[in-house]
C-alpha positions as CSV (number, residue, x, y, z in Angstrom):
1,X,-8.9,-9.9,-7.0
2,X,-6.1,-7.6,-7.6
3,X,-2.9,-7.2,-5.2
4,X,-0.5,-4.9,-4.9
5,X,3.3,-4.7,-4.2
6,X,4.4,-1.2,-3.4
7,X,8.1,-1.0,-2.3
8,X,8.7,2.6,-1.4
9,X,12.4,4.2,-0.4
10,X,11.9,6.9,2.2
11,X,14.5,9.6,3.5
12,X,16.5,8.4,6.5
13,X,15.0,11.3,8.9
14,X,11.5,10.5,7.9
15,X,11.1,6.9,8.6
16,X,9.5,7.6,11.9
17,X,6.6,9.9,10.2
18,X,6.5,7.7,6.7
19,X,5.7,5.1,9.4
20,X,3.0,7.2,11.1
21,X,1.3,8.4,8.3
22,X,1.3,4.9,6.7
23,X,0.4,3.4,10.1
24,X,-2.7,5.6,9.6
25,X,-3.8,5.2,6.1
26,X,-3.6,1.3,6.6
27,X,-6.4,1.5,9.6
28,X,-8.4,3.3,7.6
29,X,-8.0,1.3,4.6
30,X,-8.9,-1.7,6.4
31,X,-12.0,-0.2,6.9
32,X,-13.1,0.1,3.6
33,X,-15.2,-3.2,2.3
34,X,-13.2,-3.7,-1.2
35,X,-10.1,-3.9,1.3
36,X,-9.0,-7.7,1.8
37,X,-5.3,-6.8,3.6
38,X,-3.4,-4.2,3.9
39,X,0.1,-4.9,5.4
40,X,3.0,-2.3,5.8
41,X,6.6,-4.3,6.1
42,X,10.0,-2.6,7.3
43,X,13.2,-3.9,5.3
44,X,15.1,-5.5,8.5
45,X,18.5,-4.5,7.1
46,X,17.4,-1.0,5.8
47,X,15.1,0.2,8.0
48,X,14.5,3.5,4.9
49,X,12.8,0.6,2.4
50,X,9.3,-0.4,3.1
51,X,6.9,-2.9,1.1
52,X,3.4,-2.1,1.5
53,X,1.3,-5.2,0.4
54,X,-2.5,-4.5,-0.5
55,X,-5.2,-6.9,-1.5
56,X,-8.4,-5.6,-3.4
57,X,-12.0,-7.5,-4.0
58,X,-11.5,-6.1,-7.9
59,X,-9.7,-3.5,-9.8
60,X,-12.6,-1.5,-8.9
61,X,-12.2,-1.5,-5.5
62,X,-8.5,-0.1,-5.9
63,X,-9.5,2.8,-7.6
64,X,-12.5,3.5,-5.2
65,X,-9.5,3.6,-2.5
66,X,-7.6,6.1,-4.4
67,X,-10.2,8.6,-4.3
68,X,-10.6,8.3,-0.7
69,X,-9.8,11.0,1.9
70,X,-7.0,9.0,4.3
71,X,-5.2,7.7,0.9
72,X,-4.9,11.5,-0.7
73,X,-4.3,12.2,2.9
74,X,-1.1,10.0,2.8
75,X,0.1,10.6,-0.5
76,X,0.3,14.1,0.2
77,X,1.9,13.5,3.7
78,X,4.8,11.6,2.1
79,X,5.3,12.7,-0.9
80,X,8.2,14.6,0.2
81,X,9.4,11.9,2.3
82,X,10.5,9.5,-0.7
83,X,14.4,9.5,-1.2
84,X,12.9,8.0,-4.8
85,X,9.8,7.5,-6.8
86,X,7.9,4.5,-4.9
87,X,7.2,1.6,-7.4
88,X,3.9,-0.7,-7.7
89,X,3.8,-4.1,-8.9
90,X,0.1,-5.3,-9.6
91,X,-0.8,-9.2,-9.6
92,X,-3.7,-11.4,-10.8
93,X,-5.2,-14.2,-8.2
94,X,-4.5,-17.9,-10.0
95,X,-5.1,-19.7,-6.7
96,X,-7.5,-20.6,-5.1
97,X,-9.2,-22.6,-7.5
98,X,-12.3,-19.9,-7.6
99,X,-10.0,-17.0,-8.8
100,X,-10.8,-16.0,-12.2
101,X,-7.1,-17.6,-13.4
102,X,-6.5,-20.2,-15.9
């Protein structure tokens, strides 16, 4: 299992598209079948800062969804949005007690 933290920093005047576009990339992504979650969070006291939090079945499956046509959709869709570089934090499982963690 492999999850991501992606906290991205979007221009003030594009939050309402950055939150289309993203909108749309997570339905998709659910749809794929190494997709466990795929959750897009708005800062509450900066509404320009979003965390995107996505689970994968295997390090695999993460790079499967990078090839896919709704992701290079999205990065090209925001890409110009970003008021900074968006950063990605990767983590192991190491609970529950079947995660390959010791």
């Amino acid at each position: 299992m492999l999850a991501l933290v992606v906290d991205v920093h979007v221009l003030s005047e594009c939050v309402d598209a950055f939150r289309a576009a993203t909108r749309e990339n997570a339905r998709n992504s659910m749809q794929e079948a190494g997709i466990l979650r795929f959750d897009v969070m708005q800062q509450q006291d900066d509404p320009t800062r979003f965390m995107l939090y996505e689970v994968y079945r295997s390090a695999d499956a993460h790079a499967l969804h990078r090839e896919t046509p709704h992701y290079l959709a999205w990065r090209d869709a925001v890409e110009s949005m970003m008021a900074e570089p968006r950063t990605a934090r990767k983590f192991a499982a190491c609970f529950p007690a079947d995660a390959d963690w010791q």
